[in-house]
PQR file of N, CA, C, O and H, with PARSE charges and radii, in Angstrom:
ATOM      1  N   UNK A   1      93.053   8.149  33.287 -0.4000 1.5000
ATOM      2  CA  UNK A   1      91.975   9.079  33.554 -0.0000 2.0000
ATOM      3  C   UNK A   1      90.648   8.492  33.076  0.5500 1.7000
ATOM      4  O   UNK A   1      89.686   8.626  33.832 -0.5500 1.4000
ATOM      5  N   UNK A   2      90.464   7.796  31.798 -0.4000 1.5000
ATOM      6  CA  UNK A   2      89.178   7.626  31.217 -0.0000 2.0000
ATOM      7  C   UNK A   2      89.091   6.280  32.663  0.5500 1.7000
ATOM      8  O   UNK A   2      88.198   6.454  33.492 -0.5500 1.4000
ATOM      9  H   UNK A   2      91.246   7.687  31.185  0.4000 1.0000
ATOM     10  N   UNK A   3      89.763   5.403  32.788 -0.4000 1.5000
ATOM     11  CA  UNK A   3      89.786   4.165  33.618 -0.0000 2.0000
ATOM     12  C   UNK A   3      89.120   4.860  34.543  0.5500 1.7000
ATOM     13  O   UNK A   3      87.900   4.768  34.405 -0.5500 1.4000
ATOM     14  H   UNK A   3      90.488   5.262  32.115  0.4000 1.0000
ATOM     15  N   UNK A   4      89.469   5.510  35.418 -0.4000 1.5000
ATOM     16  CA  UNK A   4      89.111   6.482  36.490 -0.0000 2.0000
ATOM     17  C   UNK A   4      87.684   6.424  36.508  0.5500 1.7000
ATOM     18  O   UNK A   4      86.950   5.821  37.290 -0.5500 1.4000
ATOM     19  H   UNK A   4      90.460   5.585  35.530  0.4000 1.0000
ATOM     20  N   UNK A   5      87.290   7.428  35.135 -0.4000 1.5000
ATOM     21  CA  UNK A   5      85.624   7.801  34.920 -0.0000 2.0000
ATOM     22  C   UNK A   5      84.937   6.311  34.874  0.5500 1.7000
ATOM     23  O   UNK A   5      83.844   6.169  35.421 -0.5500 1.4000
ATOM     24  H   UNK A   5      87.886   7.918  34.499  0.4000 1.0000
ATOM     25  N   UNK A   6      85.458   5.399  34.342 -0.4000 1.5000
ATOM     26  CA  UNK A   6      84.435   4.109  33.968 -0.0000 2.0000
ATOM     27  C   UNK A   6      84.023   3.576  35.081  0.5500 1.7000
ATOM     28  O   UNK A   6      82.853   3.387  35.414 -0.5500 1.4000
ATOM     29  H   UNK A   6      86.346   5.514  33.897  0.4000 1.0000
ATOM     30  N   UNK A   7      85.282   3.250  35.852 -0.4000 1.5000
ATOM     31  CA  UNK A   7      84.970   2.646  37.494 -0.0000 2.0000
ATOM     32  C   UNK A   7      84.182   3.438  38.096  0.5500 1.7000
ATOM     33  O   UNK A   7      83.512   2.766  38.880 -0.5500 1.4000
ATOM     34  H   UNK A   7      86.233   3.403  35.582  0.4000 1.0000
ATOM     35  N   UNK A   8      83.794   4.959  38.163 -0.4000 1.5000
ATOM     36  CA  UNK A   8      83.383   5.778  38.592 -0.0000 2.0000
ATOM     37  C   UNK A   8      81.457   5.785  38.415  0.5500 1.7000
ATOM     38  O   UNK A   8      80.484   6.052  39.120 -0.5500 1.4000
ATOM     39  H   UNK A   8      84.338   5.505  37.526  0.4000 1.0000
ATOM     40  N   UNK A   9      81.749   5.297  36.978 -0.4000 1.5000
ATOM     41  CA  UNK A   9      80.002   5.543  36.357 -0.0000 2.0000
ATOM     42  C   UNK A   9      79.319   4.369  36.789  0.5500 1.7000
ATOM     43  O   UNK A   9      78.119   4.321  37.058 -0.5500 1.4000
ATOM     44  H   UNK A   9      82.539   5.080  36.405  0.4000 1.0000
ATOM     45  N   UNK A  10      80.642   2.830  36.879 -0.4000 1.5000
ATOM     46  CA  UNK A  10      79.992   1.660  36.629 -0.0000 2.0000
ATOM     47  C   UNK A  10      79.555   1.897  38.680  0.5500 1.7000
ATOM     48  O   UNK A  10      78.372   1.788  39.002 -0.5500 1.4000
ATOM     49  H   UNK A  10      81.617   2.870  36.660  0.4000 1.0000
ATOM     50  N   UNK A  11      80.415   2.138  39.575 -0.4000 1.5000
ATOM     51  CA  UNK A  11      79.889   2.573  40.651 -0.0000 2.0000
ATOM     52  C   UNK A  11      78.540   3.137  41.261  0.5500 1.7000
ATOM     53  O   UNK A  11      77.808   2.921  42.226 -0.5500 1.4000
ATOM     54  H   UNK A  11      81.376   2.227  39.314  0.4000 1.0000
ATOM     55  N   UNK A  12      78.601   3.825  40.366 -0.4000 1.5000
ATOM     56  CA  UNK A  12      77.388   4.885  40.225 -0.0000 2.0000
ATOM     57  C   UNK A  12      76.156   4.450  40.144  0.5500 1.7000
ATOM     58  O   UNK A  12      75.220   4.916  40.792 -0.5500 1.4000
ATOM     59  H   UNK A  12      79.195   4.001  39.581  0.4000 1.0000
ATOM     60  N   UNK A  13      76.076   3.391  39.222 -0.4000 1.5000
ATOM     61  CA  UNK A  13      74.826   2.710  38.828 -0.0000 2.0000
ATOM     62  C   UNK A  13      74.797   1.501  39.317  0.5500 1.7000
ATOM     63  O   UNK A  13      73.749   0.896  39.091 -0.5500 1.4000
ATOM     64  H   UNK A  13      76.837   3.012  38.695  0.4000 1.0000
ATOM     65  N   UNK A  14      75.829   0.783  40.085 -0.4000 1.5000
ATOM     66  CA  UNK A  14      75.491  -0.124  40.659 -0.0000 2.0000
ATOM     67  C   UNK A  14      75.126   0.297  41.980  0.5500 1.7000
ATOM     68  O   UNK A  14      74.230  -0.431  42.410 -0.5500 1.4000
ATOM     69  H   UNK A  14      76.681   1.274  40.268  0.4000 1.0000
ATOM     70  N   UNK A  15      75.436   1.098  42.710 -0.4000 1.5000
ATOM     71  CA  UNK A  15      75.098   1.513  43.842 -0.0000 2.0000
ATOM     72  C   UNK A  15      73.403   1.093  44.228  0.5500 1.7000
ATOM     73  O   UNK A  15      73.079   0.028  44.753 -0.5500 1.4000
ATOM     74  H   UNK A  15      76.163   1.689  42.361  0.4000 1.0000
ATOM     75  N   UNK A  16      72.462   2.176  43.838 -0.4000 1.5000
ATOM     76  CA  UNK A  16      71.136   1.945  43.886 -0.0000 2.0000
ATOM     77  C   UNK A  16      70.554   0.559  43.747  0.5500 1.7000
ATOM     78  O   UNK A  16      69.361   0.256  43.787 -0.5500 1.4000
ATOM     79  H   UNK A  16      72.725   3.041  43.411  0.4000 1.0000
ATOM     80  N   UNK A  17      71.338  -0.036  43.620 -0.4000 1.5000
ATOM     81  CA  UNK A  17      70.785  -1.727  43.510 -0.0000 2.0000
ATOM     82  C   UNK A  17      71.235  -2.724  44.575  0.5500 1.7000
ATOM     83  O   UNK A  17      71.094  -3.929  44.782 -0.5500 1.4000
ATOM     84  H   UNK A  17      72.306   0.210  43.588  0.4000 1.0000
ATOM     85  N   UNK A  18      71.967  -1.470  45.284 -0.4000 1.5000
ATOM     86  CA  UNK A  18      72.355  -2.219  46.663 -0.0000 2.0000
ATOM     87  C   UNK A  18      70.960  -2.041  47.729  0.5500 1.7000
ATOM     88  O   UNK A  18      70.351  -0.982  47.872 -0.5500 1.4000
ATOM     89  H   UNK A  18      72.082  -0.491  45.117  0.4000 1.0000
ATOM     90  N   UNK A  19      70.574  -3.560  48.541 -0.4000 1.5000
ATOM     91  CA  UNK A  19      69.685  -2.990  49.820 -0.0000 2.0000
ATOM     92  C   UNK A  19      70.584  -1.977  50.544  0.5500 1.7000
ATOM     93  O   UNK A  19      71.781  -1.873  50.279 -0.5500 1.4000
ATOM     94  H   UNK A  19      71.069  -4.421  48.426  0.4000 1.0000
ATOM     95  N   UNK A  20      69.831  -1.091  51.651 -0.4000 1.5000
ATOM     96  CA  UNK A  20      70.403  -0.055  52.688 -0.0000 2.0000
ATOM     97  C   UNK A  20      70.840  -0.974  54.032  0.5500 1.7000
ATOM     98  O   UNK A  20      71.891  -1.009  54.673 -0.5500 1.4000
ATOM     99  H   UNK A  20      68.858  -1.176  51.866  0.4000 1.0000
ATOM    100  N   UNK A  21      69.627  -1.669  54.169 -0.4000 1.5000
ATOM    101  CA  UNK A  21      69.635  -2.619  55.106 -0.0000 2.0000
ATOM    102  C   UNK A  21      69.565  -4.061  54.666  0.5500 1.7000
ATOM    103  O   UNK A  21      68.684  -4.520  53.939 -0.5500 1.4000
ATOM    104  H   UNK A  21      68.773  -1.640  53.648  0.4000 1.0000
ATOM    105  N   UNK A  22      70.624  -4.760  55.199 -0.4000 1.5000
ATOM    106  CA  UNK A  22      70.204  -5.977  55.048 -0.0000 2.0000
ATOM    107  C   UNK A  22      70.177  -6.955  56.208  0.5500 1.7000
ATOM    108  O   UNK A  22      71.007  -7.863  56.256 -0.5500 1.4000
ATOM    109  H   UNK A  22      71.340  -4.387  55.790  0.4000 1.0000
ATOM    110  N   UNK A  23      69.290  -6.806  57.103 -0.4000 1.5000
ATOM    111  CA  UNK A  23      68.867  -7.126  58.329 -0.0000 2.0000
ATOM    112  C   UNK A  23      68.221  -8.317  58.329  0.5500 1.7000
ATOM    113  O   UNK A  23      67.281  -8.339  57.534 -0.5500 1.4000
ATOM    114  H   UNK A  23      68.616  -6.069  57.064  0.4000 1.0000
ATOM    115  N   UNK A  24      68.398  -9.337  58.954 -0.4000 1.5000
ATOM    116  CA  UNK A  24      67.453 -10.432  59.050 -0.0000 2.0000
ATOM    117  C   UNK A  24      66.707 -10.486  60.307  0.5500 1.7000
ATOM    118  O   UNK A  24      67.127  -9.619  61.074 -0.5500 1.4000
ATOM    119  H   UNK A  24      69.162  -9.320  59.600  0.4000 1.0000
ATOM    120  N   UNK A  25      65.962 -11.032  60.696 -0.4000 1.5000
ATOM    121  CA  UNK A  25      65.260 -11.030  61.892 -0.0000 2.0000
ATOM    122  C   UNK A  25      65.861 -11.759  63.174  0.5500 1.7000
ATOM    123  O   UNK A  25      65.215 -11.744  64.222 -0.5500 1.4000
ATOM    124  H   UNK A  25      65.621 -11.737  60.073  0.4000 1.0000
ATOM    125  N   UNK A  26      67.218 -12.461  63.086 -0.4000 1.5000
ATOM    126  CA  UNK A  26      67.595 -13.024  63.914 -0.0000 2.0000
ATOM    127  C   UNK A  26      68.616 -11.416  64.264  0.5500 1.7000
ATOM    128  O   UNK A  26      68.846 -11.078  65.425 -0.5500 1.4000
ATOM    129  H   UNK A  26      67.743 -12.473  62.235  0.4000 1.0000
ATOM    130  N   UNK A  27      69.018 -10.760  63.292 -0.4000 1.5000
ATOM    131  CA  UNK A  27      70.297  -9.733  63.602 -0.0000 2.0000
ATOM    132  C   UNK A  27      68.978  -8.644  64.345  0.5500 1.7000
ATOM    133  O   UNK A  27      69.390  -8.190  65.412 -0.5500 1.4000
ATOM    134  H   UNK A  27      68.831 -11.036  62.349  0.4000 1.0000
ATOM    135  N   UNK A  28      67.897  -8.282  64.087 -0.4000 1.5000
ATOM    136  CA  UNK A  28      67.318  -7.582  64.793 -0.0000 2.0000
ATOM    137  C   UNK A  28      66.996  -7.803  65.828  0.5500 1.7000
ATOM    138  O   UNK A  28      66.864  -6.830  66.570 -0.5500 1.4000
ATOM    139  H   UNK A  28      67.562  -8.651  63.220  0.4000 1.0000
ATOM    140  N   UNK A  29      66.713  -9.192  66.383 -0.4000 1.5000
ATOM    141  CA  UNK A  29      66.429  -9.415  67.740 -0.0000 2.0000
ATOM    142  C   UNK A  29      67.610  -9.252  68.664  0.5500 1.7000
ATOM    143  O   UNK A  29      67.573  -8.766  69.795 -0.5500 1.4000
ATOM    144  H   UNK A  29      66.821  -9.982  65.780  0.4000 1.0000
ATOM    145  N   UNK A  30      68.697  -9.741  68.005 -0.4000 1.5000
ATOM    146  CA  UNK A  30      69.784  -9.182  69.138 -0.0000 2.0000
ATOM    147  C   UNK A  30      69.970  -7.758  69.228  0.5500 1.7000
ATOM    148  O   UNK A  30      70.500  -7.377  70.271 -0.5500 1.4000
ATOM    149  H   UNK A  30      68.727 -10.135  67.086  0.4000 1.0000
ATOM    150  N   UNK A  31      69.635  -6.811  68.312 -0.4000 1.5000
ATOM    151  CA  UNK A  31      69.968  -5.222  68.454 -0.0000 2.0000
ATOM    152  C   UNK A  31      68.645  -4.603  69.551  0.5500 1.7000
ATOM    153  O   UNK A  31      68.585  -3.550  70.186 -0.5500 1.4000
ATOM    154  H   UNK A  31      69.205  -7.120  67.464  0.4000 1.0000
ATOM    155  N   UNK A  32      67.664  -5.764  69.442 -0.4000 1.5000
ATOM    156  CA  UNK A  32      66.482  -5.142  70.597 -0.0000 2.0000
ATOM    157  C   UNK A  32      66.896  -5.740  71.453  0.5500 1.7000
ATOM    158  O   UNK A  32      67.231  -4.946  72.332 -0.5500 1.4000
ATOM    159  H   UNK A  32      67.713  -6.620  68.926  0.4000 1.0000
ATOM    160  N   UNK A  33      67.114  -6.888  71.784 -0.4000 1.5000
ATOM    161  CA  UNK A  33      67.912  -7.542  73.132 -0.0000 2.0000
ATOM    162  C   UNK A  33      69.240  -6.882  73.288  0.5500 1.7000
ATOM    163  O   UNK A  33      69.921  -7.369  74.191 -0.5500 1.4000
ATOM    164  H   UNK A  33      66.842  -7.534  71.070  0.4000 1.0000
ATOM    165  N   UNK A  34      69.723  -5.989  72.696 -0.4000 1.5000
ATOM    166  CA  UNK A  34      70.767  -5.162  73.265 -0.0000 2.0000
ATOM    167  C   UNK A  34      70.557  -3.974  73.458  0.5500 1.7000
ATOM    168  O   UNK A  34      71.515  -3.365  73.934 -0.5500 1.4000
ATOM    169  H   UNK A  34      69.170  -5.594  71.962  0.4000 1.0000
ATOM    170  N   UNK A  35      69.496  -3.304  73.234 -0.4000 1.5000
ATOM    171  CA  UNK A  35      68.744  -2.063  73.288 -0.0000 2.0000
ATOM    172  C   UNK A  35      67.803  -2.618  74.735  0.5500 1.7000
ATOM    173  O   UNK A  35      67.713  -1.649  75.489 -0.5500 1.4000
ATOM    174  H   UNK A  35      68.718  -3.799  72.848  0.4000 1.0000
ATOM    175  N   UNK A  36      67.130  -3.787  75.305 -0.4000 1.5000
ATOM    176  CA  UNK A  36      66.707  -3.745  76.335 -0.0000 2.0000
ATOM    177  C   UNK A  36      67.626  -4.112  77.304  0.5500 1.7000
ATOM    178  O   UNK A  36      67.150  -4.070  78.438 -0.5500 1.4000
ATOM    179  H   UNK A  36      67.203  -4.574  74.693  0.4000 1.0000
ATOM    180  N   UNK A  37      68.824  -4.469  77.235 -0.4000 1.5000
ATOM    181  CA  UNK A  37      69.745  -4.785  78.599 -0.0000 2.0000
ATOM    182  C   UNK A  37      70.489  -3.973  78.448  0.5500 1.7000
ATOM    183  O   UNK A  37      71.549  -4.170  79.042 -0.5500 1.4000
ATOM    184  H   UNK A  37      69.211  -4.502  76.313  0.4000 1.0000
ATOM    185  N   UNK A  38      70.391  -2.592  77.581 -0.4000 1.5000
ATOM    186  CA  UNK A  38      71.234  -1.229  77.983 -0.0000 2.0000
ATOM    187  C   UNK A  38      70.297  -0.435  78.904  0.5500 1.7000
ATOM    188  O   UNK A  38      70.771   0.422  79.651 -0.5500 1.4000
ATOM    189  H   UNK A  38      69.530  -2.431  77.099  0.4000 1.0000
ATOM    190  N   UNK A  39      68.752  -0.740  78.867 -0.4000 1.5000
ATOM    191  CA  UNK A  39      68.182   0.153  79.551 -0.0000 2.0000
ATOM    192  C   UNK A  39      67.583  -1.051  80.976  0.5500 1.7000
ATOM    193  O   UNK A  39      66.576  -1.087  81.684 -0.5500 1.4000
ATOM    194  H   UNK A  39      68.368  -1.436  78.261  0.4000 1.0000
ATOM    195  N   UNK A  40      68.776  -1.858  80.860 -0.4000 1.5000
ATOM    196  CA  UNK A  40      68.177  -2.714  82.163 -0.0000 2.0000
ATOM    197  C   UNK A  40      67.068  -3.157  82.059  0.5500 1.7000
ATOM    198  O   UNK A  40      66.561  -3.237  83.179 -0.5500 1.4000
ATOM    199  H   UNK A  40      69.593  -1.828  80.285  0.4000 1.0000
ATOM    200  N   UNK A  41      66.350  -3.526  81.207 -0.4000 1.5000
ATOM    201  CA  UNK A  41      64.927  -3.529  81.283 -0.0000 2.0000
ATOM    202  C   UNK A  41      65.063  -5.344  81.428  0.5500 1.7000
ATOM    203  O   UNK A  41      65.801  -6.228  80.994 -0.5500 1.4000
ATOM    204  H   UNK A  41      66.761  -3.460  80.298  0.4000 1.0000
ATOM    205  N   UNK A  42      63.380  -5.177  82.670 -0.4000 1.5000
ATOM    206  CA  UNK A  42      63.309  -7.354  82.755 -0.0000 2.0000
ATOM    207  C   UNK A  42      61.764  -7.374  82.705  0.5500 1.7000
ATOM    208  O   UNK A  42      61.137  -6.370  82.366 -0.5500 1.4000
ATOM    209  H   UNK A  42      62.781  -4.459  83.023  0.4000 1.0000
ATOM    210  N   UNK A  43      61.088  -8.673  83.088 -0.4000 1.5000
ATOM    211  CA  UNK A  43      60.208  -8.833  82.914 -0.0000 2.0000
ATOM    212  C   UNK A  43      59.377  -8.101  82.122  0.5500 1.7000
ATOM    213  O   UNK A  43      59.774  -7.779  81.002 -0.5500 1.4000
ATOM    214  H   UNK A  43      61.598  -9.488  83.363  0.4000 1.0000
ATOM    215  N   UNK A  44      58.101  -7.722  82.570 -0.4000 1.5000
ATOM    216  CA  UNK A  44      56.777  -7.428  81.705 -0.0000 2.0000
ATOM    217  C   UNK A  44      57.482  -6.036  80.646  0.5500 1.7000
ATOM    218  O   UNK A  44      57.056  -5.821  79.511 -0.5500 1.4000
ATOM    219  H   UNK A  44      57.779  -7.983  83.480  0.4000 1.0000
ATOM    220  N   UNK A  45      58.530  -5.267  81.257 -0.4000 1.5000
ATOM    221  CA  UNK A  45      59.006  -4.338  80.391 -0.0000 2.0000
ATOM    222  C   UNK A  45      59.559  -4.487  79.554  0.5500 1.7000
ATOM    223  O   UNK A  45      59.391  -3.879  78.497 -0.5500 1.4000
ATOM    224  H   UNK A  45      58.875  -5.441  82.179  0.4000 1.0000
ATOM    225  N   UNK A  46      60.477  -5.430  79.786 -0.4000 1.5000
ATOM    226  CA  UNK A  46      61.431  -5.712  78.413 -0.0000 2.0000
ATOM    227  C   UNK A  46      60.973  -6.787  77.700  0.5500 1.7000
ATOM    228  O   UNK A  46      61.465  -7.030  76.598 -0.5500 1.4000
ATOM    229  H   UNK A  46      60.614  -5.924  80.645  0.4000 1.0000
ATOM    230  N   UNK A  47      59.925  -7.607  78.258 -0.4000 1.5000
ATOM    231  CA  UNK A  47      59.152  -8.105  76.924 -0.0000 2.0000
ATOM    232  C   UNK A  47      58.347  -7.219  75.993  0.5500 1.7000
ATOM    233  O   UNK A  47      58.356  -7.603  74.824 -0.5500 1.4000
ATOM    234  H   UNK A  47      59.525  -7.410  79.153  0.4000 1.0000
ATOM    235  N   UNK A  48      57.790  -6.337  76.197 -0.4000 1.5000
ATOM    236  CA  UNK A  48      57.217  -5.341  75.655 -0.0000 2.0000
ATOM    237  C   UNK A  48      58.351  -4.255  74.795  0.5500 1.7000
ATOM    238  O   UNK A  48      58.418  -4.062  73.582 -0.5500 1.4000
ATOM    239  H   UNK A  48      57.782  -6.025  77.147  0.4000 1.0000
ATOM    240  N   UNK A  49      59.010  -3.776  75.671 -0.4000 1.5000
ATOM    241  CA  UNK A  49      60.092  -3.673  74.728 -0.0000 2.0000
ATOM    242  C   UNK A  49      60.896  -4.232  73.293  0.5500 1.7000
ATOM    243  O   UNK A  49      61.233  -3.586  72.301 -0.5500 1.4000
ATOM    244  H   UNK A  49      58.956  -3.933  76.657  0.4000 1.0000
ATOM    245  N   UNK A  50      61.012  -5.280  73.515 -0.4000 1.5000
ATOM    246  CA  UNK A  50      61.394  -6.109  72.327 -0.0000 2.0000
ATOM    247  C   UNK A  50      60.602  -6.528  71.221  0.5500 1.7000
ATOM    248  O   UNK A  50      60.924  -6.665  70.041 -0.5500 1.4000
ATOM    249  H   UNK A  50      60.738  -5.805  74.321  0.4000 1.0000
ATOM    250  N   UNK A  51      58.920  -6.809  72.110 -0.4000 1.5000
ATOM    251  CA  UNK A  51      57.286  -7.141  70.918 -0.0000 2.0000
ATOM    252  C   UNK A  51      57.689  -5.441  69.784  0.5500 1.7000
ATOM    253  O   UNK A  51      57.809  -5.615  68.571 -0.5500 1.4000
ATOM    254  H   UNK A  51      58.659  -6.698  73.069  0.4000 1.0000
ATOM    255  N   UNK A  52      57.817  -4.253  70.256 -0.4000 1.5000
ATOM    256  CA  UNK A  52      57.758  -3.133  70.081 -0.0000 2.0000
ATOM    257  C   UNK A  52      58.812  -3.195  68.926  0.5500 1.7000
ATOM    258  O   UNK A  52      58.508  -3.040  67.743 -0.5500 1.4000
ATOM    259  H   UNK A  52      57.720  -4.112  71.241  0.4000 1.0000
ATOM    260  N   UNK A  53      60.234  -3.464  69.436 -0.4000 1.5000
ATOM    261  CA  UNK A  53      61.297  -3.128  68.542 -0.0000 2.0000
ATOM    262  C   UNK A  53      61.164  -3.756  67.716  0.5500 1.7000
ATOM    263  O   UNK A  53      61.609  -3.295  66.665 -0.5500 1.4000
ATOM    264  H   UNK A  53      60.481  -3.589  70.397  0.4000 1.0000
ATOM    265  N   UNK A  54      60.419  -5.322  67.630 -0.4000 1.5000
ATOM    266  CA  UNK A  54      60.521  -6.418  66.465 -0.0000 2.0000
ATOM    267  C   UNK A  54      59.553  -6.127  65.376  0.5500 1.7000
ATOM    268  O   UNK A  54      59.570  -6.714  64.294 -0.5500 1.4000
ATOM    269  H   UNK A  54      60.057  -5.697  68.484  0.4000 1.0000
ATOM    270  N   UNK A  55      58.379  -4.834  65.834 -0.4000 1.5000
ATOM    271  CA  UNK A  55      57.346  -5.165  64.857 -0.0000 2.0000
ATOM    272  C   UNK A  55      57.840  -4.192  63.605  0.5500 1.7000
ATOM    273  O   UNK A  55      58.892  -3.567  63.468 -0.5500 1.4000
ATOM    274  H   UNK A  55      58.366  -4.357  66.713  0.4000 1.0000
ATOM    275  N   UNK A  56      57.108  -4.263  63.063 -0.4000 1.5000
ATOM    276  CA  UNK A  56      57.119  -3.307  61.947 -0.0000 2.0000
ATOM    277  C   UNK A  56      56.927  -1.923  62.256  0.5500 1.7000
ATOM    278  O   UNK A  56      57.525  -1.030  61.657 -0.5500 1.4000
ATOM    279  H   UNK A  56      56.254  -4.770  63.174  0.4000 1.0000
ATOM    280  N   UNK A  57      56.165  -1.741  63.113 -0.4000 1.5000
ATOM    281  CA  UNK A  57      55.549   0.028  63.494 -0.0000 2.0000
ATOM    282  C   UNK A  57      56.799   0.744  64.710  0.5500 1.7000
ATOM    283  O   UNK A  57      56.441   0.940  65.871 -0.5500 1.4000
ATOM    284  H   UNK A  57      55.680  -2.466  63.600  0.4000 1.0000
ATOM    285  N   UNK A  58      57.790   0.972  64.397 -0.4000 1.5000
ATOM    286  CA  UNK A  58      58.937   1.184  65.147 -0.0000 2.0000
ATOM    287  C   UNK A  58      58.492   2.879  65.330  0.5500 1.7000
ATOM    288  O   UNK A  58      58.807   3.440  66.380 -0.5500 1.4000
ATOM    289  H   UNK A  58      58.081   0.813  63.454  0.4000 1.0000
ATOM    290  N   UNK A  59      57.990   3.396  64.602 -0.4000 1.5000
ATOM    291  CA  UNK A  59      57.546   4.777  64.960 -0.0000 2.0000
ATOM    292  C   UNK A  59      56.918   5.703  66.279  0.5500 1.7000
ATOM    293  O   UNK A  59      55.723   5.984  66.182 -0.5500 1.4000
ATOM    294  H   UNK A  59      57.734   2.940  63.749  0.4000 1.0000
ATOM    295  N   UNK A  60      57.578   6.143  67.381 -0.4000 1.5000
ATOM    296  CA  UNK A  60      57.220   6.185  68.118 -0.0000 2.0000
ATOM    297  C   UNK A  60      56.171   7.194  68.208  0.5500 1.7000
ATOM    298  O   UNK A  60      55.279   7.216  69.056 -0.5500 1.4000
ATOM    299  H   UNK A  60      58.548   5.914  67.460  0.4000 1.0000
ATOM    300  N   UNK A  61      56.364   8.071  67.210 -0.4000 1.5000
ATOM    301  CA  UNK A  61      55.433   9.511  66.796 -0.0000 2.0000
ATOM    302  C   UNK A  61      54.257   9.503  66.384  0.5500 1.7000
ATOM    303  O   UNK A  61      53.636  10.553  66.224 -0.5500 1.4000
ATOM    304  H   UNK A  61      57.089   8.053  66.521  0.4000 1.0000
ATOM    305  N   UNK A  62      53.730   8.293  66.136 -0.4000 1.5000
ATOM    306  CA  UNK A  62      52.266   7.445  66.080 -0.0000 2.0000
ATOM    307  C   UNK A  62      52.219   7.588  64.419  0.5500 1.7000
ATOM    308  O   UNK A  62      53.256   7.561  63.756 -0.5500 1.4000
ATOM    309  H   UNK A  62      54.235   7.439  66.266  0.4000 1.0000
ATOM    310  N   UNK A  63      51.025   7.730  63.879 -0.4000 1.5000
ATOM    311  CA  UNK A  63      50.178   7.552  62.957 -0.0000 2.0000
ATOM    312  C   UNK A  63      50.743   9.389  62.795  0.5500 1.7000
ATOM    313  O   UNK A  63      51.014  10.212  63.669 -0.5500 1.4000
ATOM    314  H   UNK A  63      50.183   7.752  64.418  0.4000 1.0000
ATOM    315  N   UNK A  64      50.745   9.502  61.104 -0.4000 1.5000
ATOM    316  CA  UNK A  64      51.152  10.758  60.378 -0.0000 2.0000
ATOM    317  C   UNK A  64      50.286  11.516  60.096  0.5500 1.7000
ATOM    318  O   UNK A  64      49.234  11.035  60.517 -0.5500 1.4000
ATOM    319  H   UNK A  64      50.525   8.833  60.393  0.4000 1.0000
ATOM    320  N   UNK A  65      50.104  12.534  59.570 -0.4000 1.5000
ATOM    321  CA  UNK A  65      49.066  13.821  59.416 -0.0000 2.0000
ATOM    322  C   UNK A  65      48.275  13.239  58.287  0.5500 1.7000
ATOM    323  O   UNK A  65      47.074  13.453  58.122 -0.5500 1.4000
ATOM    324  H   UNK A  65      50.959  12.925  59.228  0.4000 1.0000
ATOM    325  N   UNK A  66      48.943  12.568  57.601 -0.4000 1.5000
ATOM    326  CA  UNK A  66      47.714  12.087  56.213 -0.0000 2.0000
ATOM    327  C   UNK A  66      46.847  11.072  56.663  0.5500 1.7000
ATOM    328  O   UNK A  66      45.921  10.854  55.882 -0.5500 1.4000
ATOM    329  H   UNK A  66      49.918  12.394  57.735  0.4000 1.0000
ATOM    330  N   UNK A  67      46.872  10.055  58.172 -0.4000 1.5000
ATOM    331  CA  UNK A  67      45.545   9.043  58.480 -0.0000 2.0000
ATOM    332  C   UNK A  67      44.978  10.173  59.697  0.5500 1.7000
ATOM    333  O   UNK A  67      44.140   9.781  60.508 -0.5500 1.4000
ATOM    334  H   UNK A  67      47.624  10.232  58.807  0.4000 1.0000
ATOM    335  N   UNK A  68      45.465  11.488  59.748 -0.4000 1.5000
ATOM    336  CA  UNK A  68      44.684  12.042  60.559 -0.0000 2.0000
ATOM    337  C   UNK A  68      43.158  12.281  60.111  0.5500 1.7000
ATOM    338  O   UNK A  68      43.064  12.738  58.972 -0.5500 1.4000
ATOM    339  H   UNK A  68      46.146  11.807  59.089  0.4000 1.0000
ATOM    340  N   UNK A  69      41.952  12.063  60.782 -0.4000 1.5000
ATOM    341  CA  UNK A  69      40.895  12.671  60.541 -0.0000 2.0000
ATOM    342  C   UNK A  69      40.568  14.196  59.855  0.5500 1.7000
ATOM    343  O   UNK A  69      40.858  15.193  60.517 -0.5500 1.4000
ATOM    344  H   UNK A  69      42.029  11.692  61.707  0.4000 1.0000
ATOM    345  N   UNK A  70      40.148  14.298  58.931 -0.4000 1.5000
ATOM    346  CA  UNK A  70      39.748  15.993  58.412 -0.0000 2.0000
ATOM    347  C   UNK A  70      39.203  16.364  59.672  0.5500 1.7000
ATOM    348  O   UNK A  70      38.647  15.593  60.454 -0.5500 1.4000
ATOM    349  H   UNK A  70      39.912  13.488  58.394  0.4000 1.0000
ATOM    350  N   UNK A  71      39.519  18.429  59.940 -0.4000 1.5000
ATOM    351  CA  UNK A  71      39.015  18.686  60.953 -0.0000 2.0000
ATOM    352  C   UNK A  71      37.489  18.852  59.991  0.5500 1.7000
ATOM    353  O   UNK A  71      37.586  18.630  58.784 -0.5500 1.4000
ATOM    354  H   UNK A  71      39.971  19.055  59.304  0.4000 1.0000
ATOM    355  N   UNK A  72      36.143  19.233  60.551 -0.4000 1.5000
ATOM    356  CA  UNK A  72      34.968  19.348  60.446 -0.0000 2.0000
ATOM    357  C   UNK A  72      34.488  21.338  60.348  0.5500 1.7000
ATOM    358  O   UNK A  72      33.312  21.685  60.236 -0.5500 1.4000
ATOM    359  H   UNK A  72      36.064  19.413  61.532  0.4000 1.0000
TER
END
C-alpha cells in the first residue's frame, strides 16, 4: 500500500515536467500535408494552406478581445 502511494506522488510530480507536445517541424508539416490532401487541396490553395498551418498564428478566430481597440 505505502509502495502504491510513493509511485503515485513520484508520478504526480513528474508529470508537469513533461512537454504536452513534442512536435518538431518536420512532424508538423506532414500533419498539414495531410490536412491539405484530405481536403484535396492543389496549387495556390494548398500552398496557402500549409504557409497557414506551419505558422505560429493557427487561430482562425483572429486577434482576441484584449488587442481589440477601446470603444470611444
Amino acid at each position: 500500500m505505502m509502495r502504491t502511494m510513493i509511485v503515485a506522488a513520484l508520478l504526480a510530480a513528474g508529470l508537469p515536467g513533461a512537454p504536452a507536445f513534442a512536435l518538431t517541424k518536420d512532424d508538423k508539416m506532414e500533419t498539414c500535408k495531410f490536412g491539405a490532401d484530405s481536403q484535396k487541396l492543389q496549387g495556390a490553395q494548398r500552398k496557402k494552406f500549409i504557409d497557414r498551418c506551419m505558422s505560429e498564428k493557427d487561430d482562425p478566430r483572429g486577434p482576441g478581445a484584449a488587442s481589440a481597440p477601446a470603444p470611444k
